[in-house]
Wavefront OBJ file of the C-alpha trace (Angstrom):
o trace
v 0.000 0.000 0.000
v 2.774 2.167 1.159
v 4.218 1.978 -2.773
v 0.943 3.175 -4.078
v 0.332 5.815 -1.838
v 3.691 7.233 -2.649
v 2.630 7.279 -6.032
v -0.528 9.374 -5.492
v 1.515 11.673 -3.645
v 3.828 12.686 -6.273
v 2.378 12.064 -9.693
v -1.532 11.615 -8.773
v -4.378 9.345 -10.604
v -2.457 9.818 -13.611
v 0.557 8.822 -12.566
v -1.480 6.000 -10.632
v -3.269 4.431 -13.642
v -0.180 4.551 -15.570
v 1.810 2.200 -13.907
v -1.219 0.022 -13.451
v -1.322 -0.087 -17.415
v 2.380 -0.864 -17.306
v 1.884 -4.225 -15.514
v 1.592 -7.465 -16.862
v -2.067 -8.514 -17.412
v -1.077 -11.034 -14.389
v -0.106 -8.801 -11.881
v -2.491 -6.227 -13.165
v -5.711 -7.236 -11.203
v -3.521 -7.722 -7.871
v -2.043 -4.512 -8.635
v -5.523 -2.900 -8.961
v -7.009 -4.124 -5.888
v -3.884 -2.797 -3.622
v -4.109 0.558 -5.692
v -7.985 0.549 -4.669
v -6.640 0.700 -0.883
v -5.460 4.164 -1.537
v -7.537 5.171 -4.401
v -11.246 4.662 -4.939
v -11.832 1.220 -6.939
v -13.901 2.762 -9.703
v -11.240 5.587 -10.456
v -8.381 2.672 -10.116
v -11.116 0.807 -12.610
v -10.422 3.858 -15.015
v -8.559 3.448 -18.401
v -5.102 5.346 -18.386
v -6.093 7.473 -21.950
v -9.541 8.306 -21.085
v -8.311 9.741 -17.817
v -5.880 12.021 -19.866
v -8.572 12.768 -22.400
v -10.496 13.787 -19.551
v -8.144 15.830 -17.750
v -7.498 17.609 -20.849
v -11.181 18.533 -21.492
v -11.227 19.950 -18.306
v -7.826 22.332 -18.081
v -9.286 23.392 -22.098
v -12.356 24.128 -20.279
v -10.835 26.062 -17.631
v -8.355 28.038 -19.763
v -11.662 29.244 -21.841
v -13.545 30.362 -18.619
v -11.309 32.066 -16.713
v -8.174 34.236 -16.889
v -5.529 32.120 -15.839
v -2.057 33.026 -15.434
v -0.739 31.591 -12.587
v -2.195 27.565 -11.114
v -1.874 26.527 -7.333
v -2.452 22.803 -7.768
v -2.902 21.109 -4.221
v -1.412 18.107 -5.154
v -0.040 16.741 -7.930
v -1.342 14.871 -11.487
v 0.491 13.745 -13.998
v -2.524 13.779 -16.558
v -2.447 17.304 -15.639
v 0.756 18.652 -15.929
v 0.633 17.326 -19.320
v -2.397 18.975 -20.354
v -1.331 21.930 -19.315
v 1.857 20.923 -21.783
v 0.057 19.729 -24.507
v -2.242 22.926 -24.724
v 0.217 25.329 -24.330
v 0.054 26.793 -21.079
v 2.844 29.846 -20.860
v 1.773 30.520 -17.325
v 3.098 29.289 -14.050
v 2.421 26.421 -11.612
v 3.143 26.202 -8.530
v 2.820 22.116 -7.254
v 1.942 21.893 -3.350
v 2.978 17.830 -2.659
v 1.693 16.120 0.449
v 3.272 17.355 3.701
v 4.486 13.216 3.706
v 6.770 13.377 0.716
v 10.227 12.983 1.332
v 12.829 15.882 -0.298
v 13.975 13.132 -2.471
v 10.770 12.450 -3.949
v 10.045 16.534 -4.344
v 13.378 16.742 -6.417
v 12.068 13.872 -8.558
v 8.634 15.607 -9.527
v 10.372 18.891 -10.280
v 12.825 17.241 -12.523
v 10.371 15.177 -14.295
v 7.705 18.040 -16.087
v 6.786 18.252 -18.914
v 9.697 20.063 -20.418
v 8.820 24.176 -21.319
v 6.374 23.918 -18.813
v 7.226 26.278 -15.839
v 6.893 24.411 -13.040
v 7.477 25.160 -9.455
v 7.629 22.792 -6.705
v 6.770 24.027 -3.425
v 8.214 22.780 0.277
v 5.125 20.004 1.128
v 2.011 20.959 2.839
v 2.969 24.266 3.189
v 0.543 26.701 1.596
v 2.405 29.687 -0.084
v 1.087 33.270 0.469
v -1.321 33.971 -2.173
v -2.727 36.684 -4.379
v -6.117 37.371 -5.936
v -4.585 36.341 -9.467
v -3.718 33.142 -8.671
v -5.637 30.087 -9.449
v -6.323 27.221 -6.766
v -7.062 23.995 -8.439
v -7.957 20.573 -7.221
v -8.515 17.467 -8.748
v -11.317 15.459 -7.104
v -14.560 13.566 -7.507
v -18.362 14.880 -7.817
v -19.441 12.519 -4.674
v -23.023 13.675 -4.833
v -25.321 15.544 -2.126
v -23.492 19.046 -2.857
v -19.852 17.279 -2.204
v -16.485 16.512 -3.611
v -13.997 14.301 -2.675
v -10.396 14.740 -2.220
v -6.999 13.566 -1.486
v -6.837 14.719 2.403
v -3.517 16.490 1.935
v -5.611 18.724 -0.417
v -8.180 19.184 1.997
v -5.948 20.357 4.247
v -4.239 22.735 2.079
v -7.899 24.176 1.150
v -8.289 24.724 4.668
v -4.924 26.837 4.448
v -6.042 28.549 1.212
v -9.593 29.567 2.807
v -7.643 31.013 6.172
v -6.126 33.369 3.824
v -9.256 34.809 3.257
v -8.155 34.377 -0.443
v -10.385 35.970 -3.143
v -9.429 34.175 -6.146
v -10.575 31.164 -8.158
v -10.418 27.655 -6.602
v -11.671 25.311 -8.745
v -12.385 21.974 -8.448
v -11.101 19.505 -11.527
v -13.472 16.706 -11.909
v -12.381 14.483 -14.437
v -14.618 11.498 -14.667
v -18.146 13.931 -14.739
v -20.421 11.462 -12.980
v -20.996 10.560 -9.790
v -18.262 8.538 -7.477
v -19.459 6.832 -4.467
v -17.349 7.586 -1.699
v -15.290 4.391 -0.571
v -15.823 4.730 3.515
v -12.517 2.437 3.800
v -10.551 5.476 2.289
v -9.241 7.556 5.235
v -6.849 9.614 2.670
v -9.939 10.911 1.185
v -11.954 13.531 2.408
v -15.666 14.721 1.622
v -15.360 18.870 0.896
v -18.712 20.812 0.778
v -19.156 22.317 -3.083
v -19.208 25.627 -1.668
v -15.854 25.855 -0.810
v -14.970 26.163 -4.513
v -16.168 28.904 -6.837
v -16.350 26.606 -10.102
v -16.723 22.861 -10.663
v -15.142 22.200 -13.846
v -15.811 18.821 -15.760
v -14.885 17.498 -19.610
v -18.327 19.261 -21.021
v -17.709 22.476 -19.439
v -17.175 25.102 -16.063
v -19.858 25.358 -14.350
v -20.036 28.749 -11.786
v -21.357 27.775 -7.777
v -23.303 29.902 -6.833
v -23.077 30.008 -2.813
v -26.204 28.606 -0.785
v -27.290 31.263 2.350
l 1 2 3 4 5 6 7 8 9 10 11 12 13 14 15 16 17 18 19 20 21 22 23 24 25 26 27 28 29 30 31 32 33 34 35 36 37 38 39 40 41 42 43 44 45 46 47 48 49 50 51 52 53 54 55 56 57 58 59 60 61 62 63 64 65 66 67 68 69 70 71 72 73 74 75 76 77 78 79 80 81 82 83 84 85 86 87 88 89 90 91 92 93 94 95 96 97 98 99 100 101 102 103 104 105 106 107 108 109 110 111 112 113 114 115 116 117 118 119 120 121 122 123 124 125 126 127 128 129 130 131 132 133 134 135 136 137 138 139 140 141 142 143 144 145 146 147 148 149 150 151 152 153 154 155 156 157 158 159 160 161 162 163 164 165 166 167 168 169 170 171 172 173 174 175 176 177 178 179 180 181 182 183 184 185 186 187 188 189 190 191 192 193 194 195 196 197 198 199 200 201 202 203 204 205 206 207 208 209 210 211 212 213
């Protein structure tokens, strides 16, 4: 468990379900069933291209919506770094890992971007003075019943983000669109009321939240 978890931590789902699609159709379904320990088994479940697909429908999404210059990501994702890559993103982004991951690890994700992509790796779990022009993303999971789920790290880190009375855009990257049922064995995972984010934004679009009194 401890080798998938590590994975989460510094390249995400999309670093996840790419070494699952690396193994050998032997080891695969072992392989899948410890990933679900850390991981929620339908997202585990999830093809390595349509997650990328995905991710990419939602960053072109975002880009179109909003003014973005500068990308917070609470956590990391592989599938997203590299949409951000493939589309041409000429802003910056900062990457806030886990406060768990090791320094070696941290070096590892910086020197592995995309290359031309400006990345910025940030010291783990430490949330960096922010501005109004930054954006705050997170990639998560519509769980249903007005919440999302995500990696607890993250939720942590949006507690930090929301302390700084921050005015900006933190939007919540939800690649797979439907529905996941929250996996109660999960204790990484964390259920996040939708109105801590201004935008949900999913492969068919952003969609605005509009605050509940």
């Amino acid at each position: 468990m401890t080798e998938f978890q590590t994975t989460l931590d510094t390249v995400g789902i999309g670093g996840l379900l790419w070494g699952l699609a690396q193994c050998d159709l032997a080891d695969r379904e072992l392989a899948t069933r410890d990933a679900s320990l850390v991981a929620p088994e339908s997202v585990v479940l999830q093809p390595t291209k349509l997650w990328r697909l995905s991710v990419q429908s939602c960053v072109i999404a975002m880009l179109q919506n909003r003014d973005v210059t500068r990308i917070l990501m609470l956590g990391n994702d592989l599938g997203f770094l590299e949409a951000l890559h493939a589309i041409g993103f000429d802003g910056v982004t900062e990457v806030l890992l886990p406060p768990r991951v090791a320094p070696d690890q941290c070096r590892k994700v910086a020197q592995n971007v995309p290359a031309g992509l400006e990345v910025q790796v940030l010291t783990p779990g430490l949330v960096p003075v922010l501005d109004s022009g930054t954006t705050v993303v997170v990639i998560g999971f519509d769980a249903g019943s007005g919440y999302v789920m995500v990696d607890d790290a993250a939720a942590r880190a949006l507690g930090g983000v929301r302390g700084q009375r921050f005015t900006g855009d933190v939007i919540a990257i939800l690649p797979l669109g439907e529905t996941t049922v929250h996996d109660r064995r999960l204790e990484n995972w964390h259920m996040i009321r939708r109105d801590q984010f201004t935008d949900y934004c999913k492969p068919d679009g952003l969609e605005p939240i509009i605050p509940t009194v």
